[in-house]
C-alpha positions in Angstrom: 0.0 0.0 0.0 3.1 2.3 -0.2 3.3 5.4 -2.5 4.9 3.7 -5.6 2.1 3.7 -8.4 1.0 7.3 -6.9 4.7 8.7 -7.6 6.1 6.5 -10.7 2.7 7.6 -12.8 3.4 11.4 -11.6 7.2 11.3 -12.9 6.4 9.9 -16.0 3.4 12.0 -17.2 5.0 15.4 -15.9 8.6 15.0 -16.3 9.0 11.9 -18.7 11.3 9.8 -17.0 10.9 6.2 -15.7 12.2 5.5 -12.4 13.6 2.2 -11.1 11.4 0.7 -8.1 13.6 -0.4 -5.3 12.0 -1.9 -2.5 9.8 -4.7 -1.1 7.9 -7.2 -3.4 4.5 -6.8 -3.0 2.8 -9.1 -0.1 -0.2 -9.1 1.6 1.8 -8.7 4.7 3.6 -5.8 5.0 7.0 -7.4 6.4 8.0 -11.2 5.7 8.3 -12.3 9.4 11.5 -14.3 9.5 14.3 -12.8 10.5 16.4 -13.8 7.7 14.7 -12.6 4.8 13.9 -9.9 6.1 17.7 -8.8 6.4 18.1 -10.0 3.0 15.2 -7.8 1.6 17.1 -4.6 3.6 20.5 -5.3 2.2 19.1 -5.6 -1.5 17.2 -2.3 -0.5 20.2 -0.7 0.5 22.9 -1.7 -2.4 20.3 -1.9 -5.4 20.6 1.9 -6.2 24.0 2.2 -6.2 24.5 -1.3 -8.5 22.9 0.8 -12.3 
């Protein structure tokens, strides 16, 4: 339910640029629960912008 589609619609109508989503995949919770995966999701969070 986070702001993605809102904001990624906006930037390409008004500027014309596409932007790269970085973040969670999209669940029906809104974190996995185990411990493990969830540090995996952070890290790729955290190094996916800087690896173009």
């Amino acid at each position: 339910m986070g702001p993605w589609n809102f904001v990624d619609t906006r930037f390409r109508n008004l500027l014309g640029i596409q932007l790269k989503y970085c973040g969670r995949p999209v669940m029906a919770a809104p974190a996995v629960g185990i411990n493990a995966l969830h540090l995996q999701q952070i890290q790729k969070i955290l190094n996916d912008p800087f690896n173009l």
